[in-house]
C-alpha positions as CSV (number, residue, x, y, z in Angstrom):
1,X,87.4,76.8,114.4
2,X,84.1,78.1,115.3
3,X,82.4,79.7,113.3
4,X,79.8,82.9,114.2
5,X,76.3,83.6,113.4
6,X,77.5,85.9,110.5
7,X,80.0,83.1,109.4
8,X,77.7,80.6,109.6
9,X,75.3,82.1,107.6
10,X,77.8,82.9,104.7
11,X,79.0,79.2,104.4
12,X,75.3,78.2,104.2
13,X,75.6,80.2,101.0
14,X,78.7,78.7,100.0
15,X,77.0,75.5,100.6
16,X,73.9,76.0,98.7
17,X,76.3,77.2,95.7
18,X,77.7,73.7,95.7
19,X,74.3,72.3,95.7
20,X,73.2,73.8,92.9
21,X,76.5,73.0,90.7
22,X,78.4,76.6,91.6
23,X,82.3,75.9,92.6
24,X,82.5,79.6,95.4
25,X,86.2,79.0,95.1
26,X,87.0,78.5,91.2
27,X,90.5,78.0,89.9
28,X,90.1,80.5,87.1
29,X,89.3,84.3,86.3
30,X,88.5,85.1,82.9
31,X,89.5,89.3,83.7
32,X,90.1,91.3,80.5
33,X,91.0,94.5,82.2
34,X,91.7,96.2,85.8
35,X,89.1,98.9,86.4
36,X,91.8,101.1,86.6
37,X,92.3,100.3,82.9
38,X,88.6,101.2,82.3
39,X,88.7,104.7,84.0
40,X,91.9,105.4,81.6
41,X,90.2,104.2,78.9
42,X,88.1,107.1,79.1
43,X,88.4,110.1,76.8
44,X,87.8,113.5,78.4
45,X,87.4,116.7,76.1
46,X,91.2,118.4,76.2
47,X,90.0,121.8,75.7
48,X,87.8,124.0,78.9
49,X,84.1,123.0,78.6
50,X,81.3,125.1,79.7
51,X,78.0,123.3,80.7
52,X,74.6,125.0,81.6
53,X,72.8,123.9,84.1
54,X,71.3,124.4,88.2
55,X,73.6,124.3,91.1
56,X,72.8,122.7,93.6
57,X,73.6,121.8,96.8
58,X,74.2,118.4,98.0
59,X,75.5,116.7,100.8
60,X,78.7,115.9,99.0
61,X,78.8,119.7,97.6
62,X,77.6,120.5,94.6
63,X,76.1,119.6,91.4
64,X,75.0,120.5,88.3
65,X,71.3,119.5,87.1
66,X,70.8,119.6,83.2
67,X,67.4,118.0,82.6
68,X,67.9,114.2,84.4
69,X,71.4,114.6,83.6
70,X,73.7,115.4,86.8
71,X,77.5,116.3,86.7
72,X,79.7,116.9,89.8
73,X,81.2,120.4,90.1
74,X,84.7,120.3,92.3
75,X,85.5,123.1,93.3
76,X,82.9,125.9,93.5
77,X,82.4,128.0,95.9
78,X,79.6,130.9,96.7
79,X,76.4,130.8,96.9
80,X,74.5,128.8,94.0
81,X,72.3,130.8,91.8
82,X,68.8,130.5,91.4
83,X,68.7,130.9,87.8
84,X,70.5,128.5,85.1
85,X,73.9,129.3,84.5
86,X,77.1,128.2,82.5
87,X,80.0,126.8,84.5
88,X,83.7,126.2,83.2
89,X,86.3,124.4,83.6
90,X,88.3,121.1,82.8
91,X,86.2,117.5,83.1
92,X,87.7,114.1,84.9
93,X,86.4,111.8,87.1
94,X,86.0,112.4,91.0
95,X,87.7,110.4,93.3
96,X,84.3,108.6,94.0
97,X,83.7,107.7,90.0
98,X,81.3,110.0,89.1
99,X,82.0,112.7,86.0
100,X,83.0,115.9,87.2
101,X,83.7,119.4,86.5
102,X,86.7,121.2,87.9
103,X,85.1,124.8,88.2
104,X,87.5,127.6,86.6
105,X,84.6,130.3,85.7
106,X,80.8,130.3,86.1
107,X,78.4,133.0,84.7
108,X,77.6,134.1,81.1
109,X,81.5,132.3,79.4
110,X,83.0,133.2,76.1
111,X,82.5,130.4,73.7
112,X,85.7,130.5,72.3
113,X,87.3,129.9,75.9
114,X,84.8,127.8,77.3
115,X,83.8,125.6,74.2
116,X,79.9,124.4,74.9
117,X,78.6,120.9,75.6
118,X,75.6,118.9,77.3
119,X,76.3,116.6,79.5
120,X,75.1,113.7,77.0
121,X,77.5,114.5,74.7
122,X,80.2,115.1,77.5
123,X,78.9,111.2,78.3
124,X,79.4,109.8,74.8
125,X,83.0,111.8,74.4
126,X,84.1,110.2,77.5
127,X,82.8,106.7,76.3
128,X,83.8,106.4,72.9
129,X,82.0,102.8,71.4
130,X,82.2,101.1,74.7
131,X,83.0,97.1,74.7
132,X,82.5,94.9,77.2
133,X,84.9,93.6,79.4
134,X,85.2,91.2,82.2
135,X,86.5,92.9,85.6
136,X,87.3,91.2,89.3
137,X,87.3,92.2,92.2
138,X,85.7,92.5,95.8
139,X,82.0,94.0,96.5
140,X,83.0,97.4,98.5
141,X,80.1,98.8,101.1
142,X,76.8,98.3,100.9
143,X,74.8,96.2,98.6
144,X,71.7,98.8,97.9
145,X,68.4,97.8,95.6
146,X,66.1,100.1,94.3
147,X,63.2,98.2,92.6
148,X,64.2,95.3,90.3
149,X,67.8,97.4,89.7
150,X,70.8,96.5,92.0
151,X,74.0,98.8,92.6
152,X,77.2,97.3,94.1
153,X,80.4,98.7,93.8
154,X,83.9,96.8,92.7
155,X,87.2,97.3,93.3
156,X,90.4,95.4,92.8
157,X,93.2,96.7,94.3
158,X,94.6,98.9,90.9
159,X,95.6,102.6,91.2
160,X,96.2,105.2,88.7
161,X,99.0,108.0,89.2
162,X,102.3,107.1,91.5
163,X,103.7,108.6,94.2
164,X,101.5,110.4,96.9
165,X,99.2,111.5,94.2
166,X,97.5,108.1,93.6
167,X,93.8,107.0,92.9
168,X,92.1,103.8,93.4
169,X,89.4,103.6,91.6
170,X,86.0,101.6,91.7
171,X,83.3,100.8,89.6
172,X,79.2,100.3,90.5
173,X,78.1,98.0,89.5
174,X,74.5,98.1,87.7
175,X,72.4,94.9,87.5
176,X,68.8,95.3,85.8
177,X,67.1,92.1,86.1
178,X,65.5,92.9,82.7
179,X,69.1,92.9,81.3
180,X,70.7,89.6,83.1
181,X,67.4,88.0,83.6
182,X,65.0,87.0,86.5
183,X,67.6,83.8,87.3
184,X,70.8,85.8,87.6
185,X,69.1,88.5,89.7
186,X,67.2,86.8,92.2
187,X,71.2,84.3,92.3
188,X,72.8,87.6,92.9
189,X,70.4,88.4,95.5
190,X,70.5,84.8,97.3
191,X,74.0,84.3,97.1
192,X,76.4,87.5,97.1
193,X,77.5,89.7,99.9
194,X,79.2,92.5,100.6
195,X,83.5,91.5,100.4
196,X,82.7,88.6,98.1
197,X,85.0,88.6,94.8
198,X,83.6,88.0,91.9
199,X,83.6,88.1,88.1
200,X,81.4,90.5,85.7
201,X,80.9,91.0,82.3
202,X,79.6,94.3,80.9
203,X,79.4,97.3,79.3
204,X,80.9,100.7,80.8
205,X,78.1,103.5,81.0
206,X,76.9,106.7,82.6
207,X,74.3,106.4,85.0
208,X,71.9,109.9,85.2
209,X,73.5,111.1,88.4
210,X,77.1,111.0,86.8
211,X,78.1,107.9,88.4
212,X,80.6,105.5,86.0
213,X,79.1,102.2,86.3
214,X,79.0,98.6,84.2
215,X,75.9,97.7,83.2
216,X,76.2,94.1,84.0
217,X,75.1,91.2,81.6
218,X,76.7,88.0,83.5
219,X,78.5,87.8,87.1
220,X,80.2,84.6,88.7
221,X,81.6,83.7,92.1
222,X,85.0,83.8,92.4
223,X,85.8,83.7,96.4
224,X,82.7,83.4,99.3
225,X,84.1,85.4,101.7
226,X,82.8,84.2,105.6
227,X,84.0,86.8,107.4
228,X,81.8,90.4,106.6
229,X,84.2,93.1,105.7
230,X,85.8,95.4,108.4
231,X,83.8,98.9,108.5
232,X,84.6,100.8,105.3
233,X,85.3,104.0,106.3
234,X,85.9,103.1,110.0
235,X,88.1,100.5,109.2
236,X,89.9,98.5,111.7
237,X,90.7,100.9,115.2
238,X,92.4,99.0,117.6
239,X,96.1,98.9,116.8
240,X,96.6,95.4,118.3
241,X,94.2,94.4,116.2
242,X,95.2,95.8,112.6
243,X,98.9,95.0,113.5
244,X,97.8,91.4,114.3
245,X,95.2,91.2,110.8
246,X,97.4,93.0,109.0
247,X,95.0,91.7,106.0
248,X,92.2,93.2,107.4
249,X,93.7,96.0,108.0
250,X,94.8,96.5,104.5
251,X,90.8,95.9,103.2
252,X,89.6,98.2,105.2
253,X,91.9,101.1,104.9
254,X,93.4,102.0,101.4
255,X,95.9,104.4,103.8
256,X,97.8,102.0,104.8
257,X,97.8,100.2,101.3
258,X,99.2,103.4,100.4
259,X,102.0,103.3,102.8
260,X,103.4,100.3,102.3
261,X,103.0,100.8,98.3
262,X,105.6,104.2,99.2
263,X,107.5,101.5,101.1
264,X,108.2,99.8,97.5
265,X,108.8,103.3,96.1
266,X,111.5,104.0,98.5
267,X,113.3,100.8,98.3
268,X,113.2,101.0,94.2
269,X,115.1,104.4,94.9
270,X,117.3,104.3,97.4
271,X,118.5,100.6,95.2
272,X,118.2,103.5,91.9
273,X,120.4,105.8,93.6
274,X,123.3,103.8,94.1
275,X,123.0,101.8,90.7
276,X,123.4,104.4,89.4
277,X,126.5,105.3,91.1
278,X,128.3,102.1,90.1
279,X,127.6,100.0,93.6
280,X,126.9,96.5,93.2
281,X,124.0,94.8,94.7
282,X,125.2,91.6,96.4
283,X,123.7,88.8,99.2
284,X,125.3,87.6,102.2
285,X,124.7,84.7,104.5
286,X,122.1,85.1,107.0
287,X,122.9,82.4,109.1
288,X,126.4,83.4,110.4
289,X,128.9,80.7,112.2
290,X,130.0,83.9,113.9
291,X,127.8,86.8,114.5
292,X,129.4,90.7,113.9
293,X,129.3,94.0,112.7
294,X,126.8,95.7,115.4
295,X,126.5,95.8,118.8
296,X,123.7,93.2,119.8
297,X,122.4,90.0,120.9
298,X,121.9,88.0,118.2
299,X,119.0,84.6,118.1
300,X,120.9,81.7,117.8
301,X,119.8,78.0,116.2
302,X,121.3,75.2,115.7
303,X,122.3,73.1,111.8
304,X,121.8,69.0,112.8
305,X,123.4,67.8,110.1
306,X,126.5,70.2,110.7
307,X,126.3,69.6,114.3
308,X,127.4,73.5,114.5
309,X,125.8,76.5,116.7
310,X,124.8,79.6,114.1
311,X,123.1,83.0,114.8
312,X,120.8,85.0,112.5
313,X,123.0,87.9,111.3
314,X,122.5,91.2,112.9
315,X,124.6,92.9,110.1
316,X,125.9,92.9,106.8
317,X,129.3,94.4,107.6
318,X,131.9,92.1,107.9
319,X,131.0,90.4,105.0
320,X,130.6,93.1,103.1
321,X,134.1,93.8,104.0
322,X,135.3,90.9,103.0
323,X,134.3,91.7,99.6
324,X,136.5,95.3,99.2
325,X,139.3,92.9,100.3
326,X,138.1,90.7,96.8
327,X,138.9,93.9,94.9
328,X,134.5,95.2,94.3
329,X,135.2,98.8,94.7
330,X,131.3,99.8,95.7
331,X,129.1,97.2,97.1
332,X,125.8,97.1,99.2
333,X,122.8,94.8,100.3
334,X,119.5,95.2,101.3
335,X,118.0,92.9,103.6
336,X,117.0,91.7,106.9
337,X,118.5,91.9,110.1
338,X,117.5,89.9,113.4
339,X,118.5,91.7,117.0
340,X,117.0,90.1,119.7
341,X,116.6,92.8,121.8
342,X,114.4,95.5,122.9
343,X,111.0,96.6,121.2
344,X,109.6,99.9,121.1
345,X,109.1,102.6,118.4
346,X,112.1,102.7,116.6
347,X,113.0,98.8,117.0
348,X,111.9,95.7,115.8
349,X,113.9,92.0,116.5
350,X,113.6,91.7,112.6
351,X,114.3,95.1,110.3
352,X,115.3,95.8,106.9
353,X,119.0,97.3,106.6
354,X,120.7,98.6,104.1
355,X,124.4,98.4,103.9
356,X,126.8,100.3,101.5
357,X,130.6,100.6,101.5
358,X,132.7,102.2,99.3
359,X,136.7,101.5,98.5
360,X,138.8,104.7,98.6
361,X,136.6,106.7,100.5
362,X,135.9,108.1,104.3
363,X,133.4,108.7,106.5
364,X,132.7,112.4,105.0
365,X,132.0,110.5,101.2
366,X,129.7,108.2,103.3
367,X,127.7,112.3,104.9
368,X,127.8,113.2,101.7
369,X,126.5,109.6,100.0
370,X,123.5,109.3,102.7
371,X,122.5,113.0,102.9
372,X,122.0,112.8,98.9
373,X,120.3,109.6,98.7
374,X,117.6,110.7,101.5
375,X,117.1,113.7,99.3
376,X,117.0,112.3,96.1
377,X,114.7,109.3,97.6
378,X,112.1,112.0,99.3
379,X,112.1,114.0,95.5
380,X,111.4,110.9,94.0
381,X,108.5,109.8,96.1
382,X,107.3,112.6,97.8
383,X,108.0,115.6,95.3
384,X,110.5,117.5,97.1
385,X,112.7,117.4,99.8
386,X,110.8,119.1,102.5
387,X,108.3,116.5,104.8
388,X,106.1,117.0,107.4
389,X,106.7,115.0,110.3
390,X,104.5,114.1,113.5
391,X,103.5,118.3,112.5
392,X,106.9,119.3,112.1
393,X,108.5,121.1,109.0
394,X,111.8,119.0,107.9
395,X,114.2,119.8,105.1
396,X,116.4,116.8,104.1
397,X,118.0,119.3,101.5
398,X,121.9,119.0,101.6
399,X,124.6,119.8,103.8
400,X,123.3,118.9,106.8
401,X,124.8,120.3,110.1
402,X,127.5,118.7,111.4
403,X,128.4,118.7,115.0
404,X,130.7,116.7,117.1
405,X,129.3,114.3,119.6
406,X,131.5,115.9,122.6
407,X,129.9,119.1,121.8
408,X,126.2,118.1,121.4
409,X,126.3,116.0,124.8
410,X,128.2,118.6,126.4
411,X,125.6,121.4,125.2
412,X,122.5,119.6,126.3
413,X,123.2,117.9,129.3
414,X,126.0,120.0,130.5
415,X,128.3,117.0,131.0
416,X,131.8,116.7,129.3
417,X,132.6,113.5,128.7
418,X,136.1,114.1,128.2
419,X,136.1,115.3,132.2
420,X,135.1,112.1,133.0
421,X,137.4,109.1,131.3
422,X,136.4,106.3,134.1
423,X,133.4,104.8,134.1
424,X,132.5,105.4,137.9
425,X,133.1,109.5,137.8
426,X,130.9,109.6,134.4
427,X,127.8,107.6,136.2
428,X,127.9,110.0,139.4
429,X,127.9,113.1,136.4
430,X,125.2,111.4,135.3
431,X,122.9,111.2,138.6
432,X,123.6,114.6,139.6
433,X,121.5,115.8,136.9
434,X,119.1,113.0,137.8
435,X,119.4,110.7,135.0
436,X,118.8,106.9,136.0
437,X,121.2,105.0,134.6
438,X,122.2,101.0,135.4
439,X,125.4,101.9,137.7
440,X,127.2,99.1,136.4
441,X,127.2,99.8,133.0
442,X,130.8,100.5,130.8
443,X,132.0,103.8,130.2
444,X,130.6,103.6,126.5
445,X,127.0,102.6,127.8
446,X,127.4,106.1,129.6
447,X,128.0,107.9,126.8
448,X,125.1,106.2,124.7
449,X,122.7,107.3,127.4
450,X,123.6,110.8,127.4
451,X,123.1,110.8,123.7
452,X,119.6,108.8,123.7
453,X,118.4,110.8,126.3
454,X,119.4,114.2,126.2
455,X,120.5,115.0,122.5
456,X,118.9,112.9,120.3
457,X,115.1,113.7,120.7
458,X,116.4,117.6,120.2
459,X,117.5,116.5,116.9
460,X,114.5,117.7,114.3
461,X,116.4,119.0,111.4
462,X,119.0,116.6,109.9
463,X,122.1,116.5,112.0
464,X,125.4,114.6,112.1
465,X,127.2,113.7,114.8
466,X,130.7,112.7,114.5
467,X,134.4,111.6,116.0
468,X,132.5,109.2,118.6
469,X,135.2,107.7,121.6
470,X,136.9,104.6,121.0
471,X,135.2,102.6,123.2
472,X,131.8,103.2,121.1
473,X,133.1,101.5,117.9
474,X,135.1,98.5,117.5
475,X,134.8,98.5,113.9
476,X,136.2,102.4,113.0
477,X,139.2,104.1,112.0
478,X,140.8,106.4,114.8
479,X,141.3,109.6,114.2
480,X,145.6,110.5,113.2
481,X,145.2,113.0,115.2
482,X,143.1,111.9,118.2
483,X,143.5,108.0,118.6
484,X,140.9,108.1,121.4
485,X,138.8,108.9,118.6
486,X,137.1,107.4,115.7
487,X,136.2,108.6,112.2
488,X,131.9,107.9,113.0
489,X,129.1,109.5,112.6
490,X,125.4,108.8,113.0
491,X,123.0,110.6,111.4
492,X,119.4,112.2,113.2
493,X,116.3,113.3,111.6
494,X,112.8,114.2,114.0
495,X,114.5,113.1,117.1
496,X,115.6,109.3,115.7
497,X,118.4,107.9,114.6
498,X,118.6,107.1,110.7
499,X,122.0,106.0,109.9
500,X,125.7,104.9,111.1
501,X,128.6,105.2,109.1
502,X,132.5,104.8,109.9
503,X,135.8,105.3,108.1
504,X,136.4,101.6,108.0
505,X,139.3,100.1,110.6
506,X,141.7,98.0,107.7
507,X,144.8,97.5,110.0
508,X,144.7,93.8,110.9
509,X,146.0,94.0,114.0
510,X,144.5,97.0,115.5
511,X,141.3,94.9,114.7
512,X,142.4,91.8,116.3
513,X,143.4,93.8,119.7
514,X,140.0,95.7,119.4
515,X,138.1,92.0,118.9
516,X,140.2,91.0,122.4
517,X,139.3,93.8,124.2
518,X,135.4,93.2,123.1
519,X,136.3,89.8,124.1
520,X,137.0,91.1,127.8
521,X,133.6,92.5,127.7
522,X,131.6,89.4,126.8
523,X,133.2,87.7,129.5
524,X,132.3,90.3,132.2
525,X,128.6,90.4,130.8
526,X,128.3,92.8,128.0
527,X,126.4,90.3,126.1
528,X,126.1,92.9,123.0
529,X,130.0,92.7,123.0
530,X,131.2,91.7,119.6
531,X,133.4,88.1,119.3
532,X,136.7,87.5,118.0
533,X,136.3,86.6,114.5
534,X,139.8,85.1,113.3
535,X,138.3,84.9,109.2
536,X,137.5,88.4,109.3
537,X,141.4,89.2,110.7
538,X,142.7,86.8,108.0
539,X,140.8,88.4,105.3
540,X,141.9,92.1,106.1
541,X,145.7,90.5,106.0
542,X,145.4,90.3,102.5
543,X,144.4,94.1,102.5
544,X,141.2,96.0,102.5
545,X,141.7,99.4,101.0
546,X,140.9,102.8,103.0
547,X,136.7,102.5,102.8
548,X,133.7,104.2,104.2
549,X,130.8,101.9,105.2
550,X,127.3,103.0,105.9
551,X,124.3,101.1,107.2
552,X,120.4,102.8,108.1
553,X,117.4,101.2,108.9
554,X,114.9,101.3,105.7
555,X,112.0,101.2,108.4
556,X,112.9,104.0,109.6
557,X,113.3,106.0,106.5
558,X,109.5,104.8,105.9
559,X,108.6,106.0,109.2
560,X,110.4,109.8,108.4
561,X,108.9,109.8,104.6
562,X,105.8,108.4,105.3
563,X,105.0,110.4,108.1
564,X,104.6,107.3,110.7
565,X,105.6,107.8,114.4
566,X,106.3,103.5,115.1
567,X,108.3,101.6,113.0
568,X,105.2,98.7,113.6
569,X,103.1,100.7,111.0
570,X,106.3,100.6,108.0
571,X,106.4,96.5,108.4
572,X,103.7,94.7,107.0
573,X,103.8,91.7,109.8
574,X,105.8,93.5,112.7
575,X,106.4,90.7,115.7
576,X,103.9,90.9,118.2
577,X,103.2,89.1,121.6
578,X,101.0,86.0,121.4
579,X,97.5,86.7,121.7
C-alpha cells in the first residue's frame, strides 16, 4: 500500500518512537477507570444551589463569571443583566464536560430554596479528595497550546445513561510542562497527534472556565494512528464511503455509534420478551442439504469431503417445525438469513431474522404476540410506544387494524382479485390501470405486485393484512371455510413490511401435494419456487400440533425504531459492490 503525505509523515513518528526505545503499538494498558467512571464519580450538591455572579454571553450561550471562576448556565433565557445577580437551579455537567447550572430562578433567591455557594466550593463538592487514575483512549479534535500548557481532549468509547438518553463523555486533557517536565512535553509535542490512543495518568480537576480536565503527570503511546481522523463534526458524508469504512464512520460520528448500540437494545428485548413468555431459544443449521421455508433464491456451495451440494438457509422454518413435532411447545431463533436476490432499501442478501412458533396456537395468537412485542420493545428502548418516522407520527400501541388482503388491494387499486382467478385476465387488470408488470409472471406474482405497489407504501400506521390466496403460501393452513384461502397475515408499519406469520399447514399430505405443485413451478422457471423436501413430510407424519409461526426482519425493526429510511444504515457491514 501506498502510503500519503499525511501517512507518511505519521509513520516517520512511529519510526522515531522505535528509535528512541518507544513500542507505538504496546501489548498492555495499565487503565484504572473509563472516563465515564470519572464523570460519575463526581458528587454534585442534591439540593437547588444559587450562585452569584455576571451573565454573559458567549458563543455557546451563556455563562456565569464569579471572579476567574466561570460556570455554564443551560437554560437561561432573556436578556442578561448588567448588574451581579443570583441564579438557581440544579448543577451537572454539560454535554461538553464543563460544570453547569441548569437555570430554575434568577434574581434576588430565598436562601432556604436556593441554598448559597461559590463556584470554588461547588468545585471541591463535585471533587471530593480526587486520586489519580490512569484513562485510555483516542485524542478527539484539535490539539491546541497556549504557552508551555497543552489541552487535548480523550475519549474512549464509554457512555452514561441507556436508551435514547445517552452521554458520551470526554475528558481534556491538561499537560503543564512544569508538572510532567520539559522531556515529556516537548515528547508529547514531537510525537502525538490528533486520533492517536494513548495512556495518561492524573489527577481530575476544574480548570477556571468550568472545563473537567486531568491534570496530566505521565502519558504513553498506546496505538500511532496513520491515517488523520475523519472531520469531527463533519464526519464522513458520502454514503458509499461510510458504508464501505464503516470504522470510520463510527469515529467520526457518535450518531451512528448510537444506532447500532439501540440495535443491541432491541435484540436484548425482543429475545426478553419472549423469555419471558416461556419460548426457548434454539440454533439451526445454516447450511441446509435442502433449502425451504421462504420464497427465494438461495447461494449455494459445495462440502468436498461430503461430495454434497448445500445452500445457505434463507429461513429458519422448517426446522423450527421440526422441533413442535419433538414435543418444545414455544421455540424461536435469531439469526442470519442469506437471499440472493434483489437489493434496495428494505433488502439485504444477508439479514437478521427472527423466527418464533408456538404449539397450540393460530395465526391471531401470532397478531397478538408480534403487535405486543413491537410495543413492549419500542417502551423499552425508546420510552413509549409512539415513534417518529421519516416525520411521521406512528403508534405501535395495540390492536392494530386488521384488514383483509382482498379488501386492501381491491380499495386501492380498484382491482378484485377474486374477478380475476387466471393469471392472463389479472395481468390485462393490471395494465389497464397502467401498472408494468413482467407478463409472464404466475397468478400469485400478480397479486404480490398489486400489494407492493399500490397498498403497501399507504400503510403508515400499523396494519394487518390477512387470509392471503393459496397460491401465495405453500407453507399455511387453509381457511375451513375458504380452502382457496390461508390463515396469513403480514404485518406493515410506514409503508414496509415488518413481519409474516401463518397458521402453520400440519397435514402431511396436503404439504406433500403443495411441495409438488411448487415443484411444477421450479420446473417452468419460478426459481424462488420452494423444493420437495421428503424429511420435512416425514417429520410432520409423526404429528406437529395446530401452531402459529412468525418470522420479521430485525433490520427492519431497527430501521422503524431507530428512525432510518435504508436497512444499509441498521447493519454494521451491509454488502456492497466492489470498489
Amino acid at each position: 500500500m501506498e502510503l500519503n503525505e499525511y501517512q507518511q509523515r505519521r509513520l516517520e513518528k512511529a519510526n522515531a518512537l522505535r528509535q528512541v526505545g518507544v513500542d507505538p503499538y504496546p501489548a498492555r494498558c495499565g487503565r484504572t477507570q473509563r472516563i465515564a467512571q470519572v464523570w460519575e464519580a463526581l458528587s454534585f450538591p442534591p439540593d437547588l444551589v444559587q450562585v452569584r455572579g455576571r451573565v454573559v454571553a458567549t458563543a455557546a450561550g451563556h455563562d456565569l463569571v464569579a471572579g476567574r471562576e466561570r460556570l455554564c448556565l443551560l437554560d437561561w433565557s432573556g436578556t442578561p443583566p448588567a448588574q451581579e445577580i443570583a441564579c438557581g437551579g440544579r448543577l451537572r455537567l454539560s454535554e461538553e464536560g464543563r460544570l453547569a447550572l441548569q437555570v430554575e430562578a434568577w434574581g434576588e433567591l430565598a436562601p432556604e430554596t436556593y441554598t448559597p455557594w461559590t463556584i470554588p466550593q461547588i468545585q471541591e463538592r463535585c471533587l471530593g479528595r480526587p486520586e489519580e487514575v490512569v484513562l485510555a483512549g483516542r485524542l478527539i479534535g484539535g490539539i491546541r497550546q497556549m504557552g508551555r500548557v497543552t489541552f487535548a481532549d480523550l475519549e474512549d468509547g464509554s457512555i452514561i445513561g441507556s436508551g435514547p438518553h445517552i452521554q458520551t463523555p470526554h475528558i481534556q486533557l491538561f499537560l503543564s510542562e512544569k508538572e510532567v517536565g520539559t522531556e515529556t512535553y516537548a515528547w508529547f509535542d514531537r510525537y502525538v497527534d490528533g486520533g492517536d490512543l494513548v495512556e495518561v495518568a492524573g489527577t481530575p480537576f476544574f480548570t477556571r472556565m468550568g472545563q473537567f480536565s486531568l491534570r496530566v503527570r505521565t502519558l504513553r503511546m498506546l496505538a500511532k494512528t496513520l491515517n488523520p481522523p475523519p472531520e469531527k463534526f463533519h464526519g464522513l458524508t458520502d454514503v458509499e464511503k461510510r458504508l464501505r469504512e464503516r470504522y470510520a464512520d463510527l469515529l467520526a460520528n457518535e450518531e451512528v455509534r448510537h444506532r447500532f448500540r439501540l440495535r443491541t437494545q432491541i435484540i436484548q428485548c425482543l429475545r426478553r420478551f419472549l423469555d419471558e413468555r416461556g419460548f426457548l431459544e434454539v440454533e439451526t443449521p445454516i447450511l441446509q442439504p435442502i433449502y425451504g421455508g421462504a420464497a427465494a433464491r438461495p447461494f449455494s456451495t459445495y462440502h468436498h469431503q461430503l461430495d454434497q451440494q448445500l445452500y445457505l438457509r434463507i429461513s429458519f422454518e422448517l426446522y423450527l417445525k421440526r422441533l413442535l413435532v419433538g414435543m418444545y411447545e414455544g421455540v424461536y431463533e435469531i439469526g442470519h438469513d442469506f437471499r440472493n436476490e434483489g437489493v434496495d432499501r428494505t433488502h439485504n442478501p444477508e439479514f437478521t431474522q427472527l423466527e418464533v412458533y408456538q404449539a397450540y396456537a393460530d395465526y391471531y395468537d401470532m397478531m397478538r404476540l408480534f403487535e405486543e412485542m413491537l410495543a413492549f420493545t419500542a417502551q423499552e428502548v425508546l420510552g413509549g410506544p409512539r415513534i417518529l418516522y421519516q416525520g411521521q407520527e406512528v403508534d405501535l400501541t395495540p390492536p392494530w387494524r386488521r384488514i383483509p388482503l382482498r379488501e386492501a388491494i381491491g380499495e386501492h387499486s380498484g382491482i378484485d382479485i377474486e374477478a380475476y382467478p387466471e393469471a392472463g385476465a389479472l395481468y390485462q387488470a393490471i395494465r389497464a390501470i397502467g401498472g408494468e408488470v413482467d407478463p409472464n409472471a404466475p397468478w400469485g406474482k400478480l397479486v404480490d405486485f398489486l400489494l407492493s405497489t399500490y397498498v403497501e407504501p399507504t400503510l403508515i400506521q400499523p396494519t394487518f393484512l390477512l387470509d392471503y390466496p393459496l397460491a401465495l403460501s405453500p407453507l399455511a393452513k387453509r381457511r375451513p371455510d375458504r380452502p382457496d384461502l390461508v390463515e396469513r397475515f403480514e404485518g406493515f408499519v410506514a409503508g414496509f413490511e415488518v413481519c409474516n406469520a401463518f397458521s402453520e399447514l400440519n397435514d402431511p399430505l396436503d404439504q406433500q401435494e403443495r411441495f409438488l405443485a411448487q415443484g411444477r413451478a421450479l420446473e417452468a422457471g419460478d426459481e424462488e419456487a420452494h423444493p420437495m423436501d421428503l424429511d420435512y413430510i416425514n417429520a410432520l407424519m409423526y404429528g406437529m400440533p395446530p401452531a402459529g409461526g412468525l418470522g420479521t426482519g430485525v433490520d427492519r425493526i431497527v430501521m422503524l425504531l431507530t428512525d432510518q429510511s435504508t436497512i444499509r444504515e441498521t447493519i454494521l457491514f451491509p454488502h456492497l459492490r466492489q470498489g
